[in-house]
N, C-alpha and C positions, 0 to 999 in steps of 0.2 A: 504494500500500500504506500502509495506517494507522500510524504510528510508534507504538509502545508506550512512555510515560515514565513514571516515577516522581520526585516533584518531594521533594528531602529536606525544605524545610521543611514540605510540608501531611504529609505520612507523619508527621514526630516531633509535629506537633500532634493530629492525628487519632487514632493509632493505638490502640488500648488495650492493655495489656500485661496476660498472665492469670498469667501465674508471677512467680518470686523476681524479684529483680536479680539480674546476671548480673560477678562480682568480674572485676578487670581481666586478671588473668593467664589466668583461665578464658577469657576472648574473644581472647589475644591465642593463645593454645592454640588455638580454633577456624579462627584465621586461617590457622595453618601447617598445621591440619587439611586445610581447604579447597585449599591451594597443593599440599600431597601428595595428594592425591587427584585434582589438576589435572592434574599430573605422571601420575598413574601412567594416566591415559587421555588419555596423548597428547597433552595440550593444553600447550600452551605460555604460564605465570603470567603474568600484565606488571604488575600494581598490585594493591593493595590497601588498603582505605582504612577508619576505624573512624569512626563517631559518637556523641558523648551531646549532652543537651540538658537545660538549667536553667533554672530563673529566677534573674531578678534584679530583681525588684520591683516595686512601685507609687510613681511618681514623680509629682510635682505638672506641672503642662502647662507646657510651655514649658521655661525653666531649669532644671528637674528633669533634664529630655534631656541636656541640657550638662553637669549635674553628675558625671551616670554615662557621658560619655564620658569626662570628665577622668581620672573614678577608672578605669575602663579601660585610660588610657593612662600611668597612675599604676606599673597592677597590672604591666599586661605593655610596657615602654617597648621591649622586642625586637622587637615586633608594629611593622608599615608599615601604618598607619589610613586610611581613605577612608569619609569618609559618604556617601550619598546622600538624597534626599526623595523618595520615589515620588510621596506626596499629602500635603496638609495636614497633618501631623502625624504622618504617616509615615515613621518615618525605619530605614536598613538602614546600621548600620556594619560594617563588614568591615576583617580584621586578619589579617595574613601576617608567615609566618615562616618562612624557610628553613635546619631545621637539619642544613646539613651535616655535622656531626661524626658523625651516627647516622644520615644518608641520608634523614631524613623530613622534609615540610613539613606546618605547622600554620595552621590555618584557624580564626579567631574569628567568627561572624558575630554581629553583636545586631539583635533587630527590636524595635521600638516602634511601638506602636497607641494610640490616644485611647481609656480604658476609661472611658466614665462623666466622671468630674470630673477624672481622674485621668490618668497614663500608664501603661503595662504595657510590660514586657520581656520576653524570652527569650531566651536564648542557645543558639547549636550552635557545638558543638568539634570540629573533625574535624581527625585526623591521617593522613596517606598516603605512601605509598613507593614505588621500584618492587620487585619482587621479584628480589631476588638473593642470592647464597651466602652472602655474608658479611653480611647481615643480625643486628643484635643485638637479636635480640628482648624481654632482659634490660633492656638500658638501654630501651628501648622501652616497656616496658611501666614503668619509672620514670617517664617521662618521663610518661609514660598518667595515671600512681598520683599524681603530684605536680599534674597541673592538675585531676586530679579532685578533692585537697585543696583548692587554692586555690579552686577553683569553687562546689562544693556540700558540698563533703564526703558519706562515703557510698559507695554502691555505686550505681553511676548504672543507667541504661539504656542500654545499651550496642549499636552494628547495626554489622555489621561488614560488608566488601563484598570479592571476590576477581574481578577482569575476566583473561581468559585469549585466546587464541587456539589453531586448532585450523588446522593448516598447509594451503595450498592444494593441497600433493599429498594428502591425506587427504582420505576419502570421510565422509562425512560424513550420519548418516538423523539429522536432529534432534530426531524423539521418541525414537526406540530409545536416542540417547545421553542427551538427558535423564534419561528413565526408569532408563539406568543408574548415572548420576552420584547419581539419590534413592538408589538401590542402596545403594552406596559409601557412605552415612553411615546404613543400615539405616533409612533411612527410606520413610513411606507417601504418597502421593500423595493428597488433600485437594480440588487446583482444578486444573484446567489450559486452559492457552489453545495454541490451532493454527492457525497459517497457513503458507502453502506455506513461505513462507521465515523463520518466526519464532515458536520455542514456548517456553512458561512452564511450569511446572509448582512449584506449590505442593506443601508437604510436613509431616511432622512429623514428627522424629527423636525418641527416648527418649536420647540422647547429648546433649543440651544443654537446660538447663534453664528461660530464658528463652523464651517463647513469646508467639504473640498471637492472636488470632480475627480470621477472616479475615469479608468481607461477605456471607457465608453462615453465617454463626458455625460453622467448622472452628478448629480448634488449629492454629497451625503454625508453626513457626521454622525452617524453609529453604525458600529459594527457590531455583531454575534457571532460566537463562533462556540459548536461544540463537537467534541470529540467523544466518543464511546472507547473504554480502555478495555474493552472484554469484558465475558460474562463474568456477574460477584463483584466486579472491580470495579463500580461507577462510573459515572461521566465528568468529562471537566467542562466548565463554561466558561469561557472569555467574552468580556464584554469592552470596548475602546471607541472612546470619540475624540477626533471624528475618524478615526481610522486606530484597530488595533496595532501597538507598536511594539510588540513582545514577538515572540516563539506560542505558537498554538498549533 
């Protein structure tokens, strides 16, 4: 059977975006949307996870690289740094941070490419948690609203991601729940994919604002997506607006 992924960084460079930006508290609103909605068909939340993506410029070859590691490690000295080189010139720094005090871990990745004479950056921020009661979504979304200052400043672009399970004694038809999960945030269905053990369905809600065009040029800022793990072994469900940006 064909694994279905979605890779976050080719998604935040490809994707086009056709509406607003989407302000941080309004995404983090969508996220507990998504968890009650998980909840109330049965499925049991386990994580959730948000992304934005910036730049951060054009740097001379070579030493240029270094300098905006330093200042990286300057901005955020909380972050645990590891480079890598994929190829010549390529380079992928990556920054961790685990903050216990609010239950969340933070994710810096930087990628540099040879542009020309020059180098090119960009950066992804993701922050994740797992889901539980006493989640503070409040300090959460400071935490959101304060690296979104230090980064870009702005109302970023924002994808947000909710992974669930749906228990091995539950019966489980995974288009029928699909189709009723788009249900549940009154949205339409746009694309979908079917396999015995594995369906997608693309969507568009009037309930949230940011949206993208899909590769048929549809609107759409939800996605569904679930998977059957074999008999006794549940299903899992992914939910991502406006496009899921994990591994499903």
């Amino acid at each position: 059977m064909k694994k279905w992924t979605m890779t976050i960084t080719a998604i935040l460079l490809l994707v086009m975006i056709t509406s607003g930006y989407a302000k941080t508290d309004e995404k983090t609103n969508e996220v507990t949307h998504i968890i009650d909605v998980l909840k109330d068909s049965g499925a049991t939340p386990d994580k959730w996870t948000m992304y934005f993506r910036g730049q951060t410029g054009f740097t001379s070859k070579g030493l240029g690289y270094v300098k905006k590691a330093e200042e990286l490690k300057r901005n955020y000295p909380e972050f645990n740094w590891a480079v890598t080189e994929d190829e010549p010139g390529h380079y992928k720094m990556t920054g961790l941070f685990e903050r216990n005090d609010i239950g969340v871990r933070e994710k810096i990745t930087v990628i540099t490419y040879p542009q020309k004479e020059q180098s090119a950056s960009y950066f992804i921020y993701a922050v994740e948690g797992l889901v539980n009661a006493n989640q503070n979504w409040k300090e959460i979304q400071n935490l959101i609203d304060s690296r979104v200052e230090q980064s870009i400043g702005g109302n970023p672009k924002i994808f947000s991601c909710v992974t669930g399970t749906y228990g091995d004694k539950m019966v489980v038809d995974l288009y029928s729940q699909a189709n009723e999960l788009v249900r549940a945030f009154s949205g339409v269905p746009v694309e979908e994919l079917k396999e015995e053990t594995f369906v997608s369905l693309s969507a568009y809600t009037e309930q949230w604002e940011q949206a993208i065009y899909t590769g048929h040029q549809h609107k759409m800022n939800l996605q569904v997506a679930l998977r059957s793990e074999g008999l006794g072994s549940g299903t899992t469900v992914t939910i991502g607006t406006p496009i899921i940006t994990s591994e499903y």
